[in-house]
C-alpha positions in Angstrom: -38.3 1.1 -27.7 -41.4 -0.2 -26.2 -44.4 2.1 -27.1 -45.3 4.3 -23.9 -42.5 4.0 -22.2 -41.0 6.3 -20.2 -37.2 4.7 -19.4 -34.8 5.9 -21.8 -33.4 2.9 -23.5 -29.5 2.5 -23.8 -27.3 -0.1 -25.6 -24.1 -0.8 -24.5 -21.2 -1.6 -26.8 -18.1 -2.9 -25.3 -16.4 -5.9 -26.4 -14.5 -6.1 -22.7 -17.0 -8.2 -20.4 -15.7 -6.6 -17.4 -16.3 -3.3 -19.0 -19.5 -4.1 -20.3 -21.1 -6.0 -17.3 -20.2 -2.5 -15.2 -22.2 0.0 -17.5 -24.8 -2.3 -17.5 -24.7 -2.4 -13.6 -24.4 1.5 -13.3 -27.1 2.0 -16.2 -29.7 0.1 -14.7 -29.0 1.6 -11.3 -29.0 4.5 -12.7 -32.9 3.8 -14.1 -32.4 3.4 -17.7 -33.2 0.0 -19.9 -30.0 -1.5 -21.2 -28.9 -3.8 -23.7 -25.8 -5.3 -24.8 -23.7 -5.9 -27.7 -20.0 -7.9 -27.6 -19.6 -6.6 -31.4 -20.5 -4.1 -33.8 -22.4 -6.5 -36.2 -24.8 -7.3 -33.2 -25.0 -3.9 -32.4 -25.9 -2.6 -35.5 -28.5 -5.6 -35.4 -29.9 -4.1 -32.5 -29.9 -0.6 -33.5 -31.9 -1.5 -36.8 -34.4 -3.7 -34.9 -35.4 -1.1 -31.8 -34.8 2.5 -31.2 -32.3 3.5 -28.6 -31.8 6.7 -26.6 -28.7 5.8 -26.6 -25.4 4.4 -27.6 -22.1 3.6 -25.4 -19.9 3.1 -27.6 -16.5 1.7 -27.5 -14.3 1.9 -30.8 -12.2 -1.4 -30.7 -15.1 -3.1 -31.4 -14.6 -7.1 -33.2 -16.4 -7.7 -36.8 -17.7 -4.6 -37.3 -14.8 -1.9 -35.2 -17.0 1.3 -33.5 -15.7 3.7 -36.7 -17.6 1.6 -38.6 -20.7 1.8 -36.2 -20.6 5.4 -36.4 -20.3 5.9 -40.4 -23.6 3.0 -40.5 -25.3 5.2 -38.4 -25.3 8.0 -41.1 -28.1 5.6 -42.9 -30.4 5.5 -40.0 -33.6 7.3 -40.4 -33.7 7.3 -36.2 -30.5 7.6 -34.3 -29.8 7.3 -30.8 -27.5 9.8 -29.3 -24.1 8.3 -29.0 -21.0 8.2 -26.3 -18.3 6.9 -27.4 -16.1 5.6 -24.7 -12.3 4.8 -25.3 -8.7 4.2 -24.5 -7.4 5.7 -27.2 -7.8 8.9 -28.2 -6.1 9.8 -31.1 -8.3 9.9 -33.9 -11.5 10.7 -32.3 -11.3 14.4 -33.5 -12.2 12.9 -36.7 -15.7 11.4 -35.5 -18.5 12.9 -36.5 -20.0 15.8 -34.4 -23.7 15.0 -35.8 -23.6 11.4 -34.5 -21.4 11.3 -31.4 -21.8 13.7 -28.9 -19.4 12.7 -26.6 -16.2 11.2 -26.4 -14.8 9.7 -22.7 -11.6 8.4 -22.3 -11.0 5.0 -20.2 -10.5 5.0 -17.3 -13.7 7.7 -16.7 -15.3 8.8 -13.3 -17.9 6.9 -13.0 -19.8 10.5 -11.4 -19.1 12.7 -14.6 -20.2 9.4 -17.1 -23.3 9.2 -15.4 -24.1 12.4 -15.1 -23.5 12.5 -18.9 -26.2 9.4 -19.7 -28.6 10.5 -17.4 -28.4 13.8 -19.3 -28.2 12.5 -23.0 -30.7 9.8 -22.5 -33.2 11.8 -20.9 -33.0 14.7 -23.1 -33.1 12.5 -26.3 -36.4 10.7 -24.6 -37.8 14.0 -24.1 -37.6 14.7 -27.7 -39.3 11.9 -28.4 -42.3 13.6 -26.8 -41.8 11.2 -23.6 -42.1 12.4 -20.2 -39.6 11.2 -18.3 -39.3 11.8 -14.2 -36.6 13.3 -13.1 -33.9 11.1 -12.0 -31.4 10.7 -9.0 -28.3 8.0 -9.9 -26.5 6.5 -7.6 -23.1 7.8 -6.8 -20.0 5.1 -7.0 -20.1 4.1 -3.5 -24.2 2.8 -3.9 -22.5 0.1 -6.6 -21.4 -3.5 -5.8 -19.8 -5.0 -8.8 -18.7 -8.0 -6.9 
């Protein structure tokens, strides 16, 4: 993260464009600088090279699958907060509760996941010691993804 700034900083995950170019969309909307990863190995590349609020997360991940994310994440001296988002669900219980602390099954309302980032990036800025002004997203409707 850029020293002295106050926009919570958020990287993306998602391996599915469509999926991925629509959090962007609704994250930057939503105030918050993004970035993107198609794979876990970038990701990880990215996590290691700024620091990030936080982390969407999708498990499926190519090269390096979201599980592995996670566990790599145990070796970080600063982590980011991390959402995972999914389709399937069955094995989440067995993520852990230190380093995700979320878990949002596709297809999510886009209200609740929002509400969700606003609230984990914010509070994860804020522990940084940054101020951050309160923020208003914009609901569904506010979003053309054409």
């Amino acid at each position: 993260m850029r020293p002295g700034s106050n926009t919570p900083r958020i990287l993306v995950a998602e391996d599915d464009p469509g999926i991925a170019r629509f959090l962007e969309l609704v994250v930057t909307r939503g105030g918050f600088a993004v970035d993107s990863a198609t794979d876990g190995a970038d990701a990880l590349r990215l996590l290691s090279e700024q620091e990030y609020d936080l982390l969407l997360l999708d498990l499926t991940l190519p090269r390096v699958n979201g599980w592995e994310v996670v566990a790599a994440l145990r070796g970080f001296k600063r982590r980011p907060a991390v959402i995972v988002i999914t389709a399937n669900t069955r094995y989440v219980h067995e993520l852990d509760p230190e380093l995700v602390t979320s878990i949002v099954r596709k297809p999510f309302d886009l209200n609740m996941l929002m509400s969700l980032v606003t609230e984990t990036a914010t509070a994860m800025a804020r522990n940084r010691g940054v101020h951050v002004p309160a923020r208003n997203h914009r609901g569904p409707d506010e979003i053309d993804v054409c």
